[in-house]
N, C-alpha and C positions, 0 to 999 in steps of 0.2 A: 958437103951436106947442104943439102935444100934449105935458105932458110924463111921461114912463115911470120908475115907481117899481124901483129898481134893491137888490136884498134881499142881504144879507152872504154867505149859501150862493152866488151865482154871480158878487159883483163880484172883480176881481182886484185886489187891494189889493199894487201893488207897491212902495210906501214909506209908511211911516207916521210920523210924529216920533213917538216913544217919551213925551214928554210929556203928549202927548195919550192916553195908556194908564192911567187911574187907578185902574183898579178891573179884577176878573175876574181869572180866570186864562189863562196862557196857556196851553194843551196842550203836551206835548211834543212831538206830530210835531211841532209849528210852529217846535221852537226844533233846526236841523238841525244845526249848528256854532257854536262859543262858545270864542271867544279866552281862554285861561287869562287872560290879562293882566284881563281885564274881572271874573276872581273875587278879591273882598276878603273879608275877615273870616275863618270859621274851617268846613274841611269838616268835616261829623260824621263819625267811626270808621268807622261802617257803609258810609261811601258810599265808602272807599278798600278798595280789594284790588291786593294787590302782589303779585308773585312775584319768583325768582330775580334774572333778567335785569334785573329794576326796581330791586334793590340792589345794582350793582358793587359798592363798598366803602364799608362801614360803621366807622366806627369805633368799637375794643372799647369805648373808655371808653364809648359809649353805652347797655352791658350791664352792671346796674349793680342787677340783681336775676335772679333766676328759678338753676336750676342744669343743666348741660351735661349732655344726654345722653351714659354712656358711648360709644358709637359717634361721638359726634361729636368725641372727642377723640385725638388719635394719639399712638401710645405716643413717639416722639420726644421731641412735646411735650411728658412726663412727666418721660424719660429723661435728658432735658438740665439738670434741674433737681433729681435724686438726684446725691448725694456717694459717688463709688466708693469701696466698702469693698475694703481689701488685704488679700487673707488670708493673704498670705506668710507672718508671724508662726505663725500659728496650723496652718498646714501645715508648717512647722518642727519647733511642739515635740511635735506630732503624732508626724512622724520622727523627730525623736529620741529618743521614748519608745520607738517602736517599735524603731528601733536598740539600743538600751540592752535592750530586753529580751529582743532577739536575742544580743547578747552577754553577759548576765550567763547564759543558759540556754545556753549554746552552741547556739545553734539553726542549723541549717542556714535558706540564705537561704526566704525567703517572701514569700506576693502578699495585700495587703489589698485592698480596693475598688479604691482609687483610689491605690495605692501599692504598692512593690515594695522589698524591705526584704533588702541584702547586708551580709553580715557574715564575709564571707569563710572560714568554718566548712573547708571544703572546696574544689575548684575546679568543681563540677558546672555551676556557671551563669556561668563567664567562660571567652572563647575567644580566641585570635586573638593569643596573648602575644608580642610583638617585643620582644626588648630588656626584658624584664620577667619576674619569677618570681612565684609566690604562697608566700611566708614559710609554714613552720610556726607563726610567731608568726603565723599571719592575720592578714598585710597583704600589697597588692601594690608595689612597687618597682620602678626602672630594675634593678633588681643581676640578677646571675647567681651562683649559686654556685660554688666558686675549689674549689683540696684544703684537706684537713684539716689544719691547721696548732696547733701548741703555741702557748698564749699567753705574751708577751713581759710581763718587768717594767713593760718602758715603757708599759705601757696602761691601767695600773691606778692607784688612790688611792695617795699615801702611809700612810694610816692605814688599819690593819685595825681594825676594831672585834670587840671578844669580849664575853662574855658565858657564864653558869654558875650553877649553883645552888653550887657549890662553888671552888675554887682556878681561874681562867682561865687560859688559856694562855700560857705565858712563851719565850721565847726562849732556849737556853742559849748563844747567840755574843753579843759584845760590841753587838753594833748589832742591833736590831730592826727589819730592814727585810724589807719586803716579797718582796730577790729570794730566801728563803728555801724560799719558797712556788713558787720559777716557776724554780729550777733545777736541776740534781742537784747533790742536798745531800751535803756531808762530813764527816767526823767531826767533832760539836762544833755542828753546824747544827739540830740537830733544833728541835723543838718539842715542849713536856712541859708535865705536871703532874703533879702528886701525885694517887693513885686516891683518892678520896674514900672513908669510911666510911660512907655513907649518902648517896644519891643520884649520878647518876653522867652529866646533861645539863651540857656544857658546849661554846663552842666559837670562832667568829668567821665572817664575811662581810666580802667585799672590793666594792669599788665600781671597777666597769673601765669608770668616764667614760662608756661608748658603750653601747649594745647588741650583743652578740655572739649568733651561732646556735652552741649548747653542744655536741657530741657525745660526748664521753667525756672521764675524767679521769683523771689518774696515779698512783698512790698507792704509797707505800714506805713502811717504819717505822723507827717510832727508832730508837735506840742499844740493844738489848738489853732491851727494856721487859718485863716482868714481868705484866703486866698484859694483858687479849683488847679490842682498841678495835672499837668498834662505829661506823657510820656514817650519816648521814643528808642527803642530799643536799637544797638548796631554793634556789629560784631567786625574782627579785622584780624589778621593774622601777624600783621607786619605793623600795625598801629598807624598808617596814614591811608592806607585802601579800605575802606569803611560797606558793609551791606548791609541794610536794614532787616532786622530778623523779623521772619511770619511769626505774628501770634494767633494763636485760633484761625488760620488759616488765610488771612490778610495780612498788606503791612502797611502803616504810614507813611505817607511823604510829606504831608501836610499838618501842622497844628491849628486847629477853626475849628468851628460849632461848637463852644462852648460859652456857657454862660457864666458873668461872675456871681460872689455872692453864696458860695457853696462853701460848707466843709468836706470836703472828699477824699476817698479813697479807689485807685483805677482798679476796674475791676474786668475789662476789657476793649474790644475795637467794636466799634457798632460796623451796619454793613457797609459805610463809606471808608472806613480805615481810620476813622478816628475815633481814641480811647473815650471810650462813655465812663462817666463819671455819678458816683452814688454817695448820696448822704448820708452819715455815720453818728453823727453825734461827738459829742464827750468821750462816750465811754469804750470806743474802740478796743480792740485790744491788741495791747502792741506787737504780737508775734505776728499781726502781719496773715496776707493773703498770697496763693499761687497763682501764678500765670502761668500755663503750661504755651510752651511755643509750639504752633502750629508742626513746623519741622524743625526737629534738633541741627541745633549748628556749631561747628566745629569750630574753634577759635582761641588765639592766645589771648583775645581781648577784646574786653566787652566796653562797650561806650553805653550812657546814661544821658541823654537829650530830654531836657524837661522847659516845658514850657508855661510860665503863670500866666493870665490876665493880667494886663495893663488897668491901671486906674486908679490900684491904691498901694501907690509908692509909699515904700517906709514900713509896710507891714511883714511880718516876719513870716513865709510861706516855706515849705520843705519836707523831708521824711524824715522818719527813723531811722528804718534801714531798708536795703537792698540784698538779698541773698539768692546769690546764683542755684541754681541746683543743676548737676550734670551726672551723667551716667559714664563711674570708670570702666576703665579696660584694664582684664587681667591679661597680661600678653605672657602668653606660651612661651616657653626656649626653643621649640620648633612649631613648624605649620607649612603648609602647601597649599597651594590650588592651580587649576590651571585652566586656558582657555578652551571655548568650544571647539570644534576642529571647520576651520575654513577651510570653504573652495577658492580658489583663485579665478578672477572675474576671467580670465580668457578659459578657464577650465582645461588648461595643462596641468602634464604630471610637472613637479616643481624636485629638484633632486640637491638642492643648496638652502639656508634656512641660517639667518641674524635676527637680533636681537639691539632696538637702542631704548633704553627703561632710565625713568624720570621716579626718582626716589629719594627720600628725604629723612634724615638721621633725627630722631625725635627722644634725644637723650644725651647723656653727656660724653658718650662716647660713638665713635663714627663705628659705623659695620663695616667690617672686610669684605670685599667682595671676592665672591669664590670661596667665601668658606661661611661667614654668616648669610652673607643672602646668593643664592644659587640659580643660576638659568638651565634652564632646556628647552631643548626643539625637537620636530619630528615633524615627517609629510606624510608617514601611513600609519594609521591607525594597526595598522599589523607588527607594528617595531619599537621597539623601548625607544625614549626619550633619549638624547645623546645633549651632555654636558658642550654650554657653550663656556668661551674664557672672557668674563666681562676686562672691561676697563673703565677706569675711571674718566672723563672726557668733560672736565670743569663742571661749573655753575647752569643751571638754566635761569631763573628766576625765582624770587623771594624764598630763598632756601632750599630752593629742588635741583637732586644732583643729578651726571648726565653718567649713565654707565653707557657703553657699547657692545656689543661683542659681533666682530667679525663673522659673516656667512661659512656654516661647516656642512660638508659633504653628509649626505640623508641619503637613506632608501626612498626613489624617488614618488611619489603620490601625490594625489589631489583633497589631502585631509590633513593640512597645515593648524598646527597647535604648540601651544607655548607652556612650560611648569619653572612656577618660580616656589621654591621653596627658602624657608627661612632655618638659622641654629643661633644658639648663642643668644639669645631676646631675654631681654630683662626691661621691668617699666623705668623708666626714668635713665636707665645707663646705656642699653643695648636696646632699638626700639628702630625696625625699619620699617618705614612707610609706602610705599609702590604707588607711584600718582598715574603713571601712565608707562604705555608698553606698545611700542613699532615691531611691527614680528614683519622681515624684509624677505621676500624670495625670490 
């Protein structure tokens, strides 16, 4: 049989033992599919291309050089890993600077940036008073004012304190007390000294425990004094920061223009600021004359500056009495009011809203805060008031206390306003005073 040479381009070679392959290469069309399991050893770099889908999850530790695209990192993932700073402190003393120098200028209230600074100057920017007045002392209060009443012995210090460049003031009755001063005096009650020969300030201040609103005071003379007394009225809260009170609408700094030679009784300020002085005779009568003050002042303590003519040492000069009159306050168990609604000077919507308030406990018991006296805030005029949570934050000065209350989330608006409401007020035991109020946004 013939036999036919059969060439590799047309035989079909459909299995081969792989053994029998020693040499040559094989093309790749030939190798169509290839079992991962059959590759051992190590692919080179080049020959791997991955994407997305080819890395579900990597773990980070694997990333262990190179640096992250900002874009590829979310701020989250930053954010979770900063220590929030509190700036309550620092918006505090902020407001309170600013309060403080609202009130040492008397300033009518005013808007900083991001704050809104009352000082109660006036009432221009509080509205809506229930059961609340605004003090001449500016402050706000549950009280109402009452009539004008004489002040009682019973309400004052046992000790008058005096003071003089010369002879201070003596008592001519057996007993040195106070009701000398606070009732109509009789023969033998006055109050005297000898007219000095050279200098002629002398005088005393009483401490009446509380704070009174002052309105005028009584005044009658000694026993036949010889001598023209001159007067100067000053009021103090703390008893050594002293203001000279307006009467009829001026005030004294000075004692002059007077002449000796008089029996007199004051009867007011001429238009230099000093008391003019009128002739009375004998037959005076000892209840005594009003001075009404110019503007009522608010004070725990009134000072009596009285000045004689020099020249006739030895002579017995002085009053009767002195009778404060001031106007009580019935203070309510509750009351409210609250401020006008401000714009913020950059005129943004504002969507956060604090409170630091200067209040002052005017009784023998302290008010709770959070439950006798109450904060709110709000930015729209479209949204209920939302309770802020005071704190107490020490002392400011001469008995004024520092509440705070941290910034709370608001409906955001450009119609920022404050309600402080008052419960629990009683005169003398429960009595809070509001001196001043930082509304922070």
């Amino acid at each position: 049989m013939a036999q036919t040479k059969v060439t590799d381009d047309v035989r079909e070679v459909t299995e081969v033992d792989a053994a029998k392959i020693t040499t040559g290469t094989i093309p790749e069309a030939r190798i169509a599919t290839l079992d991962a399991t059959k590759l051992t050893g190590t692919v080179n770099n080049a020959r791997i291309s991955l994407d997305a889908a080819e890395i579900p999850n990597l773990d980070t530790a694997k990333i262990t050089s190179g640096t992250f695209d900002n874009a590829r990192i979310s701020e989250a993932s930053v954010t979770q890993h900063v220590a929030a700073v509190d700036l309550t402190p620092v918006t505090k003393d902020i407001s309170l600077l600013a309060l403080q120098v609202a009130i040492n200028g008397n300033l009518s209230a005013h808007g900083l940036t991001n704050s809104w600074i009352e000082q109660f100057e006036n009432s221009t920017y509080i509205e809506n008073l229930t059961n609340s007045t605004r003090d001449t002392g500016e402050y706000l209060s549950s009280g109402v004012a009452g009539s004008p009443t004489e002040m009682a012995d019973g309400t004052i210090s046992d000790t008058i304190t005096t003071f003089g460049t010369t002879s201070n003031p003596n008592y001519s009755s057996a007993t040195a007390s106070p009701t000398a001063l606070y009732t109509p005096a009789t023969t033998g009650q006055s109050i005297y000294w000898s007219s000095p020969s050279t200098g002629y300030l002398t005088g005393f201040f009483v401490d009446y425990l509380a704070s009174y609103k002052w309105t005028s005071i009584k005044i009658s003379k000694a026993t036949s004094p010889s001598e023209p007394l001159l007067m100067r009225l000053k009021s103090s809260e703390n008893g050594s920061d002293w203001t000279i009170i307006d009467q009829t609408g001026t005030t004294a700094s000075t004692f002059s223009g007077v002449s000796s030679g008089y029996e007199n009784i004051i009867t007011g300020f001429d238009s230099t600021g000093v008391m003019t002085m009128a002739a009375i005779g004998t037959n005076f009568t000892v209840g005594g004359s009003n001075l009404t003050f110019g503007t009522a002042v608010t004070a725990r303590y009134l000072r009596w500056e009285l000045g004689t003519w020099q020249g006739n040492g030895g002579t017995n000069i002085g009053f009767y009495n002195f009778i404060p009159t001031h106007t009580p306050t019935t203070i309510n168990a509750t009351g409210s009011f609250n401020s006008t609604d401000i714009v913020p000077q950059d005129t943004t919507n504002k969507s956060s809203v604090g409170l630091v308030v200067l209040y002052k406990d005017n009784g023998s018991s302290s008010c709770t805060l959070n439950t006798d006296v109450i904060a709110k805030v709000r930015a729209n005029t479209g949204q209920a008031y939302q309770t802020l949570v005071l704190a107490g934050a020490g002392t400011y000065s001469d008995s004024l206390k520092i509440a705070i209350a941290p910034a709370i989330s608001v409906t955001a608006g450009q119609a920022l306003s404050y309600e402080i409401s008052f419960a629990n007020q009683s005169a003398g035991t429960k009595e809070a005073r509001i001196h001043g109020v930082a509304m922070t946004y």
